[in-house]
C-alpha positions as CSV (number, residue, x, y, z in Angstrom):
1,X,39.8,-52.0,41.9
2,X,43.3,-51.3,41.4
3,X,44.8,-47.8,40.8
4,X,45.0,-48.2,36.9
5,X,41.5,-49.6,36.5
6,X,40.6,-46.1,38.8
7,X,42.8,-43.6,36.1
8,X,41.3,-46.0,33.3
9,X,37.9,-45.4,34.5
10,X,38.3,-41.5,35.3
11,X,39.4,-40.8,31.4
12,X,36.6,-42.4,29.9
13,X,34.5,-40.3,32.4
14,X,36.3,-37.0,31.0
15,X,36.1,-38.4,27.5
16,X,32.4,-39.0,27.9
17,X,31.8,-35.7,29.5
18,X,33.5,-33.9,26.6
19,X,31.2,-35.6,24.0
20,X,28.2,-34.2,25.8
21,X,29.3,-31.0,26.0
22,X,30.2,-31.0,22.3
23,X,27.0,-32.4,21.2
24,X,25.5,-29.8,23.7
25,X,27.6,-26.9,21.8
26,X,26.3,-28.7,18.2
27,X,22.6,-28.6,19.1
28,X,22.2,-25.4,20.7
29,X,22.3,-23.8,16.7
30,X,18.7,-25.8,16.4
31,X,17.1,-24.5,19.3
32,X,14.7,-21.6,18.2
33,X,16.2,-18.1,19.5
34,X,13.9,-15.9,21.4
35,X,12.2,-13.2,19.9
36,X,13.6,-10.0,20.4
37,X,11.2,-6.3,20.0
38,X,12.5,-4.5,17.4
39,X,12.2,-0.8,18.0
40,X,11.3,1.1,14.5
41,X,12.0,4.9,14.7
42,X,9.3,6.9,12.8
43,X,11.2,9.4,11.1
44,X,9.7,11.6,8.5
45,X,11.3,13.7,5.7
46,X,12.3,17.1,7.1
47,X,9.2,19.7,6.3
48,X,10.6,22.3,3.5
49,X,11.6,26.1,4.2
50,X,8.0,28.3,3.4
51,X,8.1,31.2,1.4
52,X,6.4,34.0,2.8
53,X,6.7,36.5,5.9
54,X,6.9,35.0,9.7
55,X,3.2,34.6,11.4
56,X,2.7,37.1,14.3
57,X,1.1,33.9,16.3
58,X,2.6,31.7,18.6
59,X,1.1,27.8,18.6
60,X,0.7,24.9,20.9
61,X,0.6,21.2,19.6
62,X,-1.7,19.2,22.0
63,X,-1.2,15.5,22.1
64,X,-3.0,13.8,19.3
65,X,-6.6,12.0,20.4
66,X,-6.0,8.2,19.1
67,X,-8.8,5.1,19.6
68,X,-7.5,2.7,21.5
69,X,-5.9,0.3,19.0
70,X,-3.6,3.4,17.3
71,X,-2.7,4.6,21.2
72,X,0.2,2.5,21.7
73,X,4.1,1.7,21.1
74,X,3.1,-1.0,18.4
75,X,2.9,-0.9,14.8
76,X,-1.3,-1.3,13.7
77,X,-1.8,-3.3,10.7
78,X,-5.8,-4.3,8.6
79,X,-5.7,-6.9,7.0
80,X,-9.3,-6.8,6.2
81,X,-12.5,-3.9,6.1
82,X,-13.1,-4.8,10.4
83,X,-9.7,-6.6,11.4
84,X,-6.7,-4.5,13.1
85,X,-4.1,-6.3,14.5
86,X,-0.4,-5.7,14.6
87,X,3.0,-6.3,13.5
88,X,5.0,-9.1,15.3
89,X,8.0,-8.2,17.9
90,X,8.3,-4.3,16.2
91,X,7.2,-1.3,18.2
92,X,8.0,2.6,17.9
93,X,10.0,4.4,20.2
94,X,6.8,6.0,21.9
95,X,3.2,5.7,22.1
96,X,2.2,6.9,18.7
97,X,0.3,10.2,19.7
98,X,3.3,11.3,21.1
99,X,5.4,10.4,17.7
100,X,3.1,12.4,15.6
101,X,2.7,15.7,18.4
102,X,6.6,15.6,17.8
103,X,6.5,15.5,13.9
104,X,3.9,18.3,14.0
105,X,6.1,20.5,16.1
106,X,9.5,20.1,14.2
107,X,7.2,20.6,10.8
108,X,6.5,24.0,12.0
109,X,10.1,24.8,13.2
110,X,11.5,23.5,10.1
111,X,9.2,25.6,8.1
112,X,10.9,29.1,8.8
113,X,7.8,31.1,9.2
114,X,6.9,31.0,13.1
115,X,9.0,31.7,15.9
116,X,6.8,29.9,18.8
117,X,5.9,26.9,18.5
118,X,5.6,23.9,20.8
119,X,4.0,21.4,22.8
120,X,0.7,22.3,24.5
121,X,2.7,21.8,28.4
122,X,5.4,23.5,27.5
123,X,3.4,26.5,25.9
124,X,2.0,29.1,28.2
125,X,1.3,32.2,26.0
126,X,0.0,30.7,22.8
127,X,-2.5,32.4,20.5
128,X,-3.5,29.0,19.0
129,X,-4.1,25.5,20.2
130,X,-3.4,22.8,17.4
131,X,-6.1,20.2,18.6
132,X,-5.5,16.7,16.5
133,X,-7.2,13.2,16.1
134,X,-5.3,10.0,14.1
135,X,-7.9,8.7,12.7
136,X,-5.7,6.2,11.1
137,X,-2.0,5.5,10.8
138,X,-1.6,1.5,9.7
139,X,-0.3,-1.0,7.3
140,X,-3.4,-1.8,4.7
141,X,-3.1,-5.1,3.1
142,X,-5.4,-5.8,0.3
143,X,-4.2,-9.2,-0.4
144,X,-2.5,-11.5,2.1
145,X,0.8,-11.7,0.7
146,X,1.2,-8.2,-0.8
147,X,3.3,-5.1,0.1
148,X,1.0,-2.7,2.2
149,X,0.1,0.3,1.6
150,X,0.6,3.0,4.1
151,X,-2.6,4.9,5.4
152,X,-2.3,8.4,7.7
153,X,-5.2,10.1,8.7
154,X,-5.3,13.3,10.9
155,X,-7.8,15.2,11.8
156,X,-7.3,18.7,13.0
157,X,-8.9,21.9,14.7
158,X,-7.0,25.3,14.7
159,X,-9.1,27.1,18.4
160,X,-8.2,30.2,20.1
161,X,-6.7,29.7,23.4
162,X,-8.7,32.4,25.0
163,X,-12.4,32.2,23.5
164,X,-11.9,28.3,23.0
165,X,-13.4,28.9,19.3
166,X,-12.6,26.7,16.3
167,X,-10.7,29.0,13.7
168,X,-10.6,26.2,10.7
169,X,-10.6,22.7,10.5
170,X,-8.8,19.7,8.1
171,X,-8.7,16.3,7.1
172,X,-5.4,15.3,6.0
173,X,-5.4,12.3,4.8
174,X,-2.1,10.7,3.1
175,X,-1.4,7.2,1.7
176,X,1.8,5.6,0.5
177,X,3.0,2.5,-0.7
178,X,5.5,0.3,1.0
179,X,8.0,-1.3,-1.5
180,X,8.1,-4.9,0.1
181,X,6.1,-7.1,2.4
182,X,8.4,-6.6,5.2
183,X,8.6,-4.1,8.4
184,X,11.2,-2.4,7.1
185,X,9.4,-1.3,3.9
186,X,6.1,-0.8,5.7
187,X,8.2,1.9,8.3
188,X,9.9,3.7,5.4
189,X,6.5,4.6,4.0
190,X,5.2,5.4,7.2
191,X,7.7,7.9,7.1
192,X,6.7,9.1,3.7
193,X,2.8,9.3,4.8
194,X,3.7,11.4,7.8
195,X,6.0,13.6,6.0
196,X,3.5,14.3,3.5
197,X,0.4,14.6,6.0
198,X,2.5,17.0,8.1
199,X,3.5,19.0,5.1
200,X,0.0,19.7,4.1
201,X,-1.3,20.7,7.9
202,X,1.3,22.9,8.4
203,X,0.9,24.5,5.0
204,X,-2.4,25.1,5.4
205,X,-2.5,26.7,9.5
206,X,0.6,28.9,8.0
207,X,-2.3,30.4,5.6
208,X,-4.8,30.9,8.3
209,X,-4.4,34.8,9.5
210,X,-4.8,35.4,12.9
211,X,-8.6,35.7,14.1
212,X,-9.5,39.0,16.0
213,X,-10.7,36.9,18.9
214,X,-7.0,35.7,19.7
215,X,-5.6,39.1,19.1
């Protein structure tokens, strides 16, 4: 082979191995991207200033008790009366107990009427313990296709830290609707059902006077 046949030969080697790499380039839009976690934070409306005096009790927030399927980083959804399941690559922040123990908390401080509050670990001289169960916190769908509607359900038991008694109890349970079929619309009312389930426990334990057994 002479030396032009060799130089001939070498560009159409280079010119070929351009084409690849632009058809390469070209394809590589087509190919399905992987799915990425979206992290949702869970963010509800700030709890209003309460009138009335400052309670002379200090509180601690325990964790919240959640079943098994609401005990995690992902977002639950029902889709029918006896099917959970969640939404696809979106999570919170934090294993959802932990979420709602830190709502709770900042609803008190944000209502201006008790100086100590906090989480149970962090609390060593409270008067109450703030004992909570989610009983539900998911997307309901009632037709496939539809926007959701929001569903928050806690459970809570006001008990004196030193006799262990139960002081008062409550069901607050708060719905709202999501605007859109979409996780963005479905976190937004999450937000709102919080808010609104937060508002109403902290309103009510603000009422509850002090009970002579925590004195």
């Amino acid at each position: 082979m002479t030396d032009n046949a060799k130089i001939s030969l070498g560009r159409r080697q280079l010119l070929l191995g351009g084409v690849c790499l632009v058809i390469l380039a070209g394809c590589s839009g087509l190919l399905p991207a992987p799915d990425v976690e979206q992290i949702y934070v869970l963010k509800p409306p700030a709890m209003p200033a309460q009138p009335g005096p400052k309670v002379n009790w200090a509180l601690a927030v325990t964790t919240p008790d959640a079943n098994q399927v609401l005990d995690s980083h992902r977002i639950a959804i029902m889709r029918t009366a006896d099917t959970m399941d969640y939404y696809a690559n979106a999570q919170w922040p934090d294993r959802l107990p932990e979420l709602v123990a830190d709502a709770l908390v900042e609803g008190f401080e944000d209502s201006g009427r008790i100086e100590q509050v906090s989480r149970s670990h962090n609390s060593l001289h409270a008067t109450y313990i703030l004992s909570t169960d989610i009983r539900d916190f998911q997307a309901r769908y009632d037709t496939p296709d539809g926007a959701p509607t929001i569903v928050v359900t806690i459970s809570v038991k006001l008990i004196t830290r030193k006799t262990r008694e139960v002081v008062a109890s409550l069901v607050a349970r708060q719905t709202a609707p999501a605007g859109a079929n979409s996780v963005d619309a479905a976190v937004q009312a999450f937000d709102s059902a919080l808010g609104a389930a937060v508002a109403q426990i902290v309103t009510w334990a603000l009422a509850i006077p002090i009970a002579p057994a925590a004195s």
